[in-house]
C-alpha positions as CSV (number, residue, x, y, z in Angstrom):
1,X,-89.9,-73.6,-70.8
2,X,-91.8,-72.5,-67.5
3,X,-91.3,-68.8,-68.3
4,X,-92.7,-68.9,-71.4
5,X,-95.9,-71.1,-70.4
6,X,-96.5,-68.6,-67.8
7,X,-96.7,-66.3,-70.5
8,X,-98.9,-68.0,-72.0
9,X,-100.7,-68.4,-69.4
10,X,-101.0,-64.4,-68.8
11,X,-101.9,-63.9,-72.4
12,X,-104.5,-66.2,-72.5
13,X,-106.1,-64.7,-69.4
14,X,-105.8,-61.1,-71.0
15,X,-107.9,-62.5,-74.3
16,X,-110.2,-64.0,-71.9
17,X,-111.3,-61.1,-70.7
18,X,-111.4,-59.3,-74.3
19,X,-113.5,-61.8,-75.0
20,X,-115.4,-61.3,-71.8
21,X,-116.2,-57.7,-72.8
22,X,-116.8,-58.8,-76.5
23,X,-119.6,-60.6,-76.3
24,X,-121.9,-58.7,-74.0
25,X,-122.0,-56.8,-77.6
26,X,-121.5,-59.5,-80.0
27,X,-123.6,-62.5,-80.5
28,X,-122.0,-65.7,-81.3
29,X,-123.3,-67.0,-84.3
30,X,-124.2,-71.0,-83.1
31,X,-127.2,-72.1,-81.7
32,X,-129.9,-69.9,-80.9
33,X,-128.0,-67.2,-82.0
34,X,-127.1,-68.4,-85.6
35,X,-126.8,-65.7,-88.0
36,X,-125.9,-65.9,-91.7
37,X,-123.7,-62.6,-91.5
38,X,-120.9,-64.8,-89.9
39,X,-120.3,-66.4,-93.2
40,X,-120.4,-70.1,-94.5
41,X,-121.8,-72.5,-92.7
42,X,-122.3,-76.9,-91.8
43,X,-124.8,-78.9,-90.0
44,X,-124.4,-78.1,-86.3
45,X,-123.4,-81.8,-85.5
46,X,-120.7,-81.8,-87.6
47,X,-119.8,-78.5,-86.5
48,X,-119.4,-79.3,-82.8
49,X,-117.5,-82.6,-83.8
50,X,-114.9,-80.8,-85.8
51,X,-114.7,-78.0,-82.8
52,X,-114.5,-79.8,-79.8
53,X,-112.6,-83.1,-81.2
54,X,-109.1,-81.8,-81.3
55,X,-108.9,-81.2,-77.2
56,X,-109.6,-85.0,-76.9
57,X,-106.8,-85.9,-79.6
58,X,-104.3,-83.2,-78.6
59,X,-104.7,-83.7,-75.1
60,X,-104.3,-87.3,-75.6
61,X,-101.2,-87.6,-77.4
62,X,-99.9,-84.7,-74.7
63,X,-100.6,-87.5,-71.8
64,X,-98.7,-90.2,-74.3
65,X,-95.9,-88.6,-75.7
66,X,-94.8,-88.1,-72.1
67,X,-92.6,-89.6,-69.5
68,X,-96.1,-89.4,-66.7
69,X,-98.0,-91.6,-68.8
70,X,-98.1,-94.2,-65.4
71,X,-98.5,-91.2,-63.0
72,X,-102.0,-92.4,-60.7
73,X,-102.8,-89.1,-60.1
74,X,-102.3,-86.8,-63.3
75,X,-103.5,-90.1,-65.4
76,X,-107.0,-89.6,-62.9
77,X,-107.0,-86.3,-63.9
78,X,-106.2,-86.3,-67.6
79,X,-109.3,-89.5,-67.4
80,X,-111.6,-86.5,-65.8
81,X,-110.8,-84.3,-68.7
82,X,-111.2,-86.7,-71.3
83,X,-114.5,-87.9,-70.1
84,X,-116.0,-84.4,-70.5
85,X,-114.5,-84.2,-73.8
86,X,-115.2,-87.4,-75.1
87,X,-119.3,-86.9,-74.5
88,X,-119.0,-83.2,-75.6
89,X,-117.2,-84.5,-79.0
90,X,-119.0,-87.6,-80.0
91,X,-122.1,-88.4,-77.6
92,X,-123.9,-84.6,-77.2
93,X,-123.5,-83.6,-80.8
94,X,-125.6,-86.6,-82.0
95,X,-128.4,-86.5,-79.6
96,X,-129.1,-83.0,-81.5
97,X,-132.8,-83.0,-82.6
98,X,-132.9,-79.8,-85.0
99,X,-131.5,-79.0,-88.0
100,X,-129.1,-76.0,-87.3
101,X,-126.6,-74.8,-88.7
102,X,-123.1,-73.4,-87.1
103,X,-120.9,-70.5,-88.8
104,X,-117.6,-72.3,-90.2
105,X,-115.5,-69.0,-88.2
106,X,-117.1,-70.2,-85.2
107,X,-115.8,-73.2,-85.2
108,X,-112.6,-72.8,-86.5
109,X,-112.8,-70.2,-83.2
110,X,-113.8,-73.0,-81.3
111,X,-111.1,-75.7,-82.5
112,X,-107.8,-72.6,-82.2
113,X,-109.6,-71.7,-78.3
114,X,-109.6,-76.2,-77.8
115,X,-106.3,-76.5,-78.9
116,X,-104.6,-73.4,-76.8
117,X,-106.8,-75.2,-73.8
118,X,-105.5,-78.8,-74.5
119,X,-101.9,-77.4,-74.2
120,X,-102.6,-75.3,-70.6
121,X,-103.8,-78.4,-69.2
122,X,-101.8,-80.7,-70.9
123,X,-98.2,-78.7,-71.0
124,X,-99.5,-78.0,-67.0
125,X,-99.7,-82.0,-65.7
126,X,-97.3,-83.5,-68.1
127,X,-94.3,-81.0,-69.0
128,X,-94.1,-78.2,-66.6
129,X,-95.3,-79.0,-63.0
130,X,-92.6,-80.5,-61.0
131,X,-92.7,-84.0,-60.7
132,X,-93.5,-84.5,-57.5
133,X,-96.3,-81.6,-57.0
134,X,-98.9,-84.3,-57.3
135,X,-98.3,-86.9,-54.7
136,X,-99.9,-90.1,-54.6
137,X,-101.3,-88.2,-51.0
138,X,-102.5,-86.1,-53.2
139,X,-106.2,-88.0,-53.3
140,X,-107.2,-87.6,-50.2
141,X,-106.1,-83.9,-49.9
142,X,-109.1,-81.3,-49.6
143,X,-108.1,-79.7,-53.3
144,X,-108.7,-83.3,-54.8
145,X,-111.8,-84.1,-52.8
146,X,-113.2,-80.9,-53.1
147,X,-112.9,-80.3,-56.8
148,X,-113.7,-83.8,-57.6
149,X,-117.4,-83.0,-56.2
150,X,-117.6,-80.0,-57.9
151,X,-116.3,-81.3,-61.4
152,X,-119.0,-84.4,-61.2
153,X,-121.7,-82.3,-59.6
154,X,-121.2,-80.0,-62.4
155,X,-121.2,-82.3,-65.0
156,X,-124.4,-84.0,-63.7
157,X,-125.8,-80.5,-63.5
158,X,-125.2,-79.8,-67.4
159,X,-126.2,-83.1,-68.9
160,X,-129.0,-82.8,-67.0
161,X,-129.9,-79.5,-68.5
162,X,-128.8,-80.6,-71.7
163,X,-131.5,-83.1,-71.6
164,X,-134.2,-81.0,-70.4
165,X,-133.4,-77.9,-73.4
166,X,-133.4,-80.8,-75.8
167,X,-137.0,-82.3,-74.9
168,X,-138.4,-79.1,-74.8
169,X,-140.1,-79.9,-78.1
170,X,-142.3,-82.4,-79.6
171,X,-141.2,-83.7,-83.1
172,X,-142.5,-81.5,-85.6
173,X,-142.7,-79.0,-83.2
174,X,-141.0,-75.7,-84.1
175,X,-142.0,-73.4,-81.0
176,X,-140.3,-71.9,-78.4
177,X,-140.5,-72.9,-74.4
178,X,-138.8,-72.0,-71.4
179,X,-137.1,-74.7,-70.0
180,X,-138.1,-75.5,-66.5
181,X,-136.8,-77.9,-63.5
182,X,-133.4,-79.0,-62.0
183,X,-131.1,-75.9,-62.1
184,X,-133.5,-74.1,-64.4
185,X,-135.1,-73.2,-61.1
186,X,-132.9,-70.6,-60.2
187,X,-130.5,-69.5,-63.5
188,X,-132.1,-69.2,-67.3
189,X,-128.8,-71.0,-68.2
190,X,-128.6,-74.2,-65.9
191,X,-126.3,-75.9,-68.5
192,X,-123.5,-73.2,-68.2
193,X,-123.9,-73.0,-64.9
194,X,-123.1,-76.9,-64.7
195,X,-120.0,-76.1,-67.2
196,X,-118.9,-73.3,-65.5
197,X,-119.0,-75.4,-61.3
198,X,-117.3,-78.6,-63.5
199,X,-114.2,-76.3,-64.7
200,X,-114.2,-74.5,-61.6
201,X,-113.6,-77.6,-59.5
202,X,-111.0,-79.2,-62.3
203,X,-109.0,-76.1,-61.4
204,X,-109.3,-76.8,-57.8
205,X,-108.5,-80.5,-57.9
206,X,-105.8,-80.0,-60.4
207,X,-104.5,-76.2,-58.3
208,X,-103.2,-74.7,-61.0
209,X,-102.7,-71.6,-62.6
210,X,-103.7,-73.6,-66.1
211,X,-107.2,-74.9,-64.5
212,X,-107.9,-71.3,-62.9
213,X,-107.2,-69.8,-66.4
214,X,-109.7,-72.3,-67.9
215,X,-112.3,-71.8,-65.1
216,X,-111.8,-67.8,-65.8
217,X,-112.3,-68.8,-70.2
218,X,-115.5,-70.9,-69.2
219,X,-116.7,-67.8,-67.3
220,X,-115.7,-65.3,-69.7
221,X,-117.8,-67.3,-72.5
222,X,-120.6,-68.5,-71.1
223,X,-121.5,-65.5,-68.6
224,X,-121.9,-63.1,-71.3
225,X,-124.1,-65.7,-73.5
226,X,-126.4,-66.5,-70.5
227,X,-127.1,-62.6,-70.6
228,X,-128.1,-62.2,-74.0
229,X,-130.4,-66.0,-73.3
230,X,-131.9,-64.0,-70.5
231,X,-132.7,-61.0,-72.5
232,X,-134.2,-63.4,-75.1
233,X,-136.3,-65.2,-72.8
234,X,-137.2,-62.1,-71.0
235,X,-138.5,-60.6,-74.6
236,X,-139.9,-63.7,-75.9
237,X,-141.7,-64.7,-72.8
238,X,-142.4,-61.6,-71.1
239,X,-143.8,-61.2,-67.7
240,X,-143.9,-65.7,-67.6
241,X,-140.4,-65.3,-67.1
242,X,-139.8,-62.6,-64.8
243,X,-142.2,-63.3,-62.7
244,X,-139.7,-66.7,-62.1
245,X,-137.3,-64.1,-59.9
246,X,-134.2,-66.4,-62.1
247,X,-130.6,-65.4,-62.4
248,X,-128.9,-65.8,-65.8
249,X,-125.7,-68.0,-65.0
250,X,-124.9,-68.3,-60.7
251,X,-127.8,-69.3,-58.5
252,X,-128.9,-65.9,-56.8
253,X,-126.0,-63.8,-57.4
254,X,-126.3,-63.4,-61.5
């Protein structure tokens, strides 16, 4: 069973970087960037519901169908994961304030990319690492500490941008504005840069293979999203924006 999950594992970080390449040419069609060409479509809300739901449920009945179900330090980490999930499933998708619409393919995109991921991480802490990789010393190593801080600080970092993108606007209000303070300071995409530093420290606290290839997905999406924000911003907004020196996605650097 190992030899194929690192298989899986390879092709899944092969696609991510089709992907990668893909959509520095192809606008996804959610958000923003909805576009009737990608077919059918349903309310936004219940389009991220149906798309990000089936992590939390899959990874779920992974963690209970197993013999680690008691395990202190993979149940800490499967509680990590589930937090994320359970606010991107059922909190963030009803604080939504507009009326847009996601393509159906993108979310059935969204729910086949969930499910894959639920089984890396999953398959990873409750089938295939050996059963003593994590240690109940395994808390106070510098992986755990380390990418504990990370996942938090990046999770503070995106709700925090979440909330600032979604009071941008006034009821009634159907303008355009460039979202300003916290991480919007430096990056035209604070909340994927909050995604991206959360995923980045799960694979560190979790060190593994499954968490790195998620980290390297999270990138591989979002990076080439936060260009194509940037360009938007930069054309809406003109010289206001430039003139702001930010990066698109990592403080700086990009």
């Amino acid at each position: 069973m190992e030899a194929y999950f690192n298989w899986f594992l390879i092709g899944m970080t092969l696609l991510g970087l089709i992907v990668f390449i893909a959509l520095y040419f192809i606008k996804a069609g959610y958000g923003v960037f909805f576009n009737k060409k990608w077919g059918p479509s349903i309310p936004n809300r219940l389009g991220w519901i149906l798309m990000e739901a089936p992590v939390f449920f899959v990874m779920l009945w992974l963690w209970m169908m197993s013999d680690r179900t008691d395990d202190p330090v993979r149940l800490c980490m499967f509680l990590f994961f589930e937090v994320h999930y359970f606010q991107r499933s059922f909190i963030f998708p009803l604080l939504f304030k507009s009326s847009s619409r996601m393509a159906i393919s993108i979310m059935l995109s969204g729910i086949l990319f969930n499910t894959l991921n639920a089984l890396m991480q999953g398959g990873w802490l409750f089938y295939i690492s050996p059963i003593d990789y994590y240690g109940d010393k395994w808390f106070t190593s510098t992986q755990f500490l380390l990418g504990t801080i990370l996942f938090f600080c990046g999770m503070a970092v995106n709700l925090h941008s979440d909330h600032i993108i979604r009071n941008l606007r006034k009821p009634g209000d159907t303008r355009h504005y460039l979202p300003h303070g916290g991480m919007f300071r430096y990056v035209s995409s604070a909340n994927y840069f909050g995604e991206l530093v959360e995923w980045i420290g799960f694979a560190i606290l979790t060190w593994s293979w499954a968490g790195a290839v998620f980290a390297w997905w999270t990138f591989a999406n979002l990076t080439p999203r936060a260009h194509q924000i940037y360009k938007r911003y930069a054309d809406e907004f003109g010289e206001d924006f430039i003139q702001e020196h930010r990066k698109r996605i990592i403080p700086f650097i990009y």
